[in-house]
N, C-alpha and C positions, 0 to 999 in steps of 0.2 A: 456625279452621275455615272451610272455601271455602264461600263460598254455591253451597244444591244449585239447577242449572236445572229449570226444570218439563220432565217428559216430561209429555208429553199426546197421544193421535194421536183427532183428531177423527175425527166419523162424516160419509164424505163417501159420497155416491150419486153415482154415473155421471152426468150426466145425459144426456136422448134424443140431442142431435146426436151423443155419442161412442157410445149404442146403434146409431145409425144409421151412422155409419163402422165399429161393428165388423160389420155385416152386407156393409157395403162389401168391409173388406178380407176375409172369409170367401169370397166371391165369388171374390174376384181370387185365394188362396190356392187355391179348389177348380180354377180356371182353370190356374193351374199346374202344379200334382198332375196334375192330366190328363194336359195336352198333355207330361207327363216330366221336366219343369224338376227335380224332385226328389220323393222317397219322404221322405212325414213318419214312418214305421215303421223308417227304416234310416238316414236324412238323417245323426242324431246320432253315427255309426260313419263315419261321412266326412265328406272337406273342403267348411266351410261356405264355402269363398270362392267368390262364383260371381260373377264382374262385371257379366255380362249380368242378374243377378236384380237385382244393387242398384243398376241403372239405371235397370228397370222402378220399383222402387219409387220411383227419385229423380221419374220422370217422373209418377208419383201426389202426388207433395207429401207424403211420405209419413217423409221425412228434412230434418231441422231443422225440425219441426213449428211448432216454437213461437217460431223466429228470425224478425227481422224482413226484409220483402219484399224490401226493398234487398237484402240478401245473399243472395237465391234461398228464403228460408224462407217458412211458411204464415201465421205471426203466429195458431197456433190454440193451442187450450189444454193444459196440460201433464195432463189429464183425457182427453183426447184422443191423445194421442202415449201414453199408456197402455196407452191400448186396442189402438195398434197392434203396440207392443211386445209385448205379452198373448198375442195372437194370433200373430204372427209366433213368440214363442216356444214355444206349445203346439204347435204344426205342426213344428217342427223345420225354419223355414225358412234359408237360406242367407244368413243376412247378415254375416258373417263382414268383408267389407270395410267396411262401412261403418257397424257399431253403435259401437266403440268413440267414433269424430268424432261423431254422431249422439249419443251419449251425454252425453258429458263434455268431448272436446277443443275441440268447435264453441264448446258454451257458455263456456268459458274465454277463447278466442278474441276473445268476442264483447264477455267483460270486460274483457280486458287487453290484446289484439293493435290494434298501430295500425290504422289506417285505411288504410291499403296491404294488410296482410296481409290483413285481413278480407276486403276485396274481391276478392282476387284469389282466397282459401282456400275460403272461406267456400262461395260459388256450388258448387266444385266438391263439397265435399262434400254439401251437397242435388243435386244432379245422380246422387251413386252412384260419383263418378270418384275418389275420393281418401280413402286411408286411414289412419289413428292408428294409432300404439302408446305406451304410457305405462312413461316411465321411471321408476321410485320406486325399489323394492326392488332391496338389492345383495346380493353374496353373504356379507355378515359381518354384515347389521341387519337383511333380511327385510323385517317387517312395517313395523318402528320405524323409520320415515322421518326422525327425529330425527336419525340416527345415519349418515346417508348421507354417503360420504366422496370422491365421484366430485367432482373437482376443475372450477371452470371460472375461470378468471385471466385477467385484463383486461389487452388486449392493444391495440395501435391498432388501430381501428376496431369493436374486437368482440372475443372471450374464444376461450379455449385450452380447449379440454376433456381431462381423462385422467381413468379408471377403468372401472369396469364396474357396466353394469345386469343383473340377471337375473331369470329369470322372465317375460321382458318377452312378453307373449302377440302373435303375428302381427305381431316385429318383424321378420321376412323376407319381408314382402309390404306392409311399412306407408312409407307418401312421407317422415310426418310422426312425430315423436316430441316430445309434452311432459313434457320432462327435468328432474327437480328436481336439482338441482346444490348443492356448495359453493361458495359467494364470499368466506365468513370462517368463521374459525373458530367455535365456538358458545363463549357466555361461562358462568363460575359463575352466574352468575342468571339464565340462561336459557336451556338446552340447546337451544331453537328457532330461536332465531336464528342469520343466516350461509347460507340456505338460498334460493335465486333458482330459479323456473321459467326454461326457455328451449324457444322452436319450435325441436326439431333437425331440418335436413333429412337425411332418412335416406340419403339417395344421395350426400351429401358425402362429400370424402374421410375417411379416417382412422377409419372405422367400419367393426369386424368382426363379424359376425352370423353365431352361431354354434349351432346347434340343441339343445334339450333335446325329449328324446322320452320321454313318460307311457309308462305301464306297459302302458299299451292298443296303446303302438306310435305313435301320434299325433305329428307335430309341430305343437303346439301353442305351446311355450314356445322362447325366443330367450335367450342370453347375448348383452350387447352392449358389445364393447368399444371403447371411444372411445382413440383415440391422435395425442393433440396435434390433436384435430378444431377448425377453425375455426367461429364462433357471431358472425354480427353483433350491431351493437349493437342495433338493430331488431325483433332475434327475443327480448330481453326481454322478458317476459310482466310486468307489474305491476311493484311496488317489489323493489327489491336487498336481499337478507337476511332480508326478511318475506313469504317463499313461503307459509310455515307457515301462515298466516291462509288462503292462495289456496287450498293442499293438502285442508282440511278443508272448505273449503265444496265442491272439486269431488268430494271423497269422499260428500255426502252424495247426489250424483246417482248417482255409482257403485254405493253402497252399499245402495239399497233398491228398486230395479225388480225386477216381474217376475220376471226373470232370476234374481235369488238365490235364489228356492224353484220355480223350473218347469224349470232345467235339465236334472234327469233325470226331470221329468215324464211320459216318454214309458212309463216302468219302471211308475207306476200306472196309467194309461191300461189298456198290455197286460195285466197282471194282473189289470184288471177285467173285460176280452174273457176272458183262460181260465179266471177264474173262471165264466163265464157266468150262468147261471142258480141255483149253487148259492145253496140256501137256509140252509144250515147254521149255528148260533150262532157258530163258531171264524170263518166266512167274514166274515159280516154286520157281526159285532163289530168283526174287523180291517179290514176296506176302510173302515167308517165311521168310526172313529177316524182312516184316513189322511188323507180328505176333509174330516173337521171341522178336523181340523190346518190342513189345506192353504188353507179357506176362511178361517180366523183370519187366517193368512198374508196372504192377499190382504188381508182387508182392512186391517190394518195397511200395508201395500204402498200401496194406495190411498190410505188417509190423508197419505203422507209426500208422493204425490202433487199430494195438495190444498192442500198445505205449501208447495209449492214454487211451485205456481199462484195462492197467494196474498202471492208473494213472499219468505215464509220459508226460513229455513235449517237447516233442522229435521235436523241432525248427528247429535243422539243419536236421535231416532226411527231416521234411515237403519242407523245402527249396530247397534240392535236386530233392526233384520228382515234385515239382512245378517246377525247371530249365528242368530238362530232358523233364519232359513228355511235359511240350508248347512248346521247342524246335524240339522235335520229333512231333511232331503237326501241326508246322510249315513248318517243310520239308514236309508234307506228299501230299499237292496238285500238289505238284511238280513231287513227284516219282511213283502217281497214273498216271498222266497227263503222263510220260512219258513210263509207264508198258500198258496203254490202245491205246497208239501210232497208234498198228497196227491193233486195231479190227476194222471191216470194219460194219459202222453203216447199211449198206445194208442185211446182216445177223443176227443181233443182234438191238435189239433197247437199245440206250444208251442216250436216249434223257434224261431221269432220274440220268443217272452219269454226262450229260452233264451239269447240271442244278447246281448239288450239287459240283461241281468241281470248277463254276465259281464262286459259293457263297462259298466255302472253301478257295478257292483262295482271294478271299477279306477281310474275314472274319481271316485270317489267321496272320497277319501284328500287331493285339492286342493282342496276347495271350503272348508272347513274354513282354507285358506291364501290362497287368491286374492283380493283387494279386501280383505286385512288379515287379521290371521288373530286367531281367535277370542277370544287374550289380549288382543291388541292392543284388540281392540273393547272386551271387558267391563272393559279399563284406562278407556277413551273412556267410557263410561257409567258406572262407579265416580266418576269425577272430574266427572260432571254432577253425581251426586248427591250429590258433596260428600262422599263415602267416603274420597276419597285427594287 
């Protein structure tokens, strides 16, 4: 019987300097919105890539909050980069180029890439100039990054790459790709191993990026096939064949921001403008049940937060509020659609909830798969606790 890990998600409070940045970045967001940069009501039906926005931000300190000076970053707290995150994603702002580095690929970077790449990488990504995409999932294993067969073979000076990654979000606009790769095969006693990250530069030869497009219409997802692509030696990330170890601690950053439960946030917001002032039992009941959810959400969110700001690697917390929160995410077009039933568009203009409800509604069928999909996770939390 495995011994079960403790879940536990502490009770963490903001504290004031991140109240007083989030007033900061509300400011700089209403400045925006004004002067046209972008519609936080319509933002999420179009492309978030907007270079000039994630410039501005870079020029706030507002990306790699929490990396050290030397490499362009703020050295502030991961309670702090929270808050920006929060904010930035309840507006529906445009950060499309520069969240995923800013998330997960910087910090990786910062663990494992020498001290050439850092420096040279690192800056541009707090700047706003330079963008991620993350290779994991292929088209035969999905979620189960165990199972990944994209080839890379040592070659002089550096590796050969063949296969394909899919799903790969914003790999046709992204410089940088961190690739998990084969290097050996995996053994009977440990299906994990054999597994090596690597920095792919996405403009290298032998790489073809190839569009998958949502139901919505969207290109948001890339096929990416590598053929016979050269990988120095240099652009190794940490140990050869013990990625696996690397893969879950950068999942636990992926996996519990914000972002997993405010994505279609924008779908409760409007439905709380057309509801307006109704007082009704069926209204009241439904919006505060969305909201109590949502606030659970966060604070679990938060916690993972303070987890991480206190140097932990809190894996299964992140895997929880990535299950909960796309899941609650996923319900939520359904129980808008059915709470807005009775408002009579004759009185009310809902052409705006009508809009974001059909694109919630479409948009809603990946969340449920993206940053792992929900087997995959409650597999990751079963084997905390020692079930499997």
């Amino acid at each position: 019987m495995l011994m079960a890990e403790p879940i536990h998600f502490d009770q963490v409070r903001l504290p004031e300097a991140a109240q007083a940045l989030r007033r900061e970045v509300r400011d700089f967001l209403h400045d925006e919105i004004t002067a046209g940069t972008f519609d936080p009501r319509r933002g999420v039906t179009s492309a978030v890539y907007h270079p000039e926005f994630s410039r501005k931000v870079g020029a706030r300190g507002w990306i790699g909050m929490t990396w050290p000076r030397r490499y362009g970053g703020g050295e502030r707290s991961f309670l702090e980069r929270y808050v920006v995150t929060e904010e930035f994603r309840v507006a529906n702002a445009p950060v499309g180029l520069h969240f995923t580095a800013d998330r997960q690929s910087g910090p990786m970077l910062l663990r494992y890439g020498s001290e050439r790449i850092k420096a040279e990488i690192l800056p541009r990504i707090t700047r706003g100039e330079c963008c991620f995409c993350i290779g994991m999932s292929e088209p035969n294993s999905g979620s189960d990054l165990f199972a990944a067969q994209a080839r890379a073979v040592q070659c002089e000076g550096g590796w050969r790459v063949t296969g394909t990654k899919v799903w790969t979000t914003g790999a046709h606009r992204a410089d940088y790709m961190i690739g998990l790769l084969r290097t050996s095969p995996r053994t009977e006693a440990d299906r994990r191993h054999g597994l090596t990250q690597f920095l792919v530069d996405m403009r290298a030869p032998g790489i073809t990026v190839t569009p998958i497009h949502d139901m919505s219409g969207r290109r948001e997802f890339d096929e990416v096939v590598f053929d016979d692509m050269f990988v120095p030696d240099e652009h190794v990330l940490g140990q050869i064949d013990l990625a696996w170890r690397q893969a879950t601690s950068e999942l636990a950053y992926e996996r519990s921001g914000p972002e997993r439960f405010l994505e279609i946030s924008f779908l409760l917001f409007e439905l709380v403008r057309v509801l307006g002032q109704r007082s009704d039992a069926r209204s009241l009941e439904g919006v505060g049940r969305l909201v109590a959810q949502l606030h659970a959400l966060r604070r679990m969110s938060v916690s993972v937060a303070g987890m991480l700001e206190a140097g932990r690697e809190p894996t299964l917390e992140g895997s929880i509020v990535k299950d909960v929160g796309t899941t609650w995410q996923q319900s939520l077009p359904a129980r808008a659609r059915d709470l807005a039933a009775f408002v009579d568009g004759d009185t009310i203009d809902r052409s705006t909830f009508d809009t974001l409800l059909d694109y919630a509604t479409l948009a809603a069928p990946k969340l449920t798969i993206q940053g792992g999909t929900t087997e995959i996770l409650r597999g990751i939390i079963a084997r905390g606790l020692g079930l499997r």
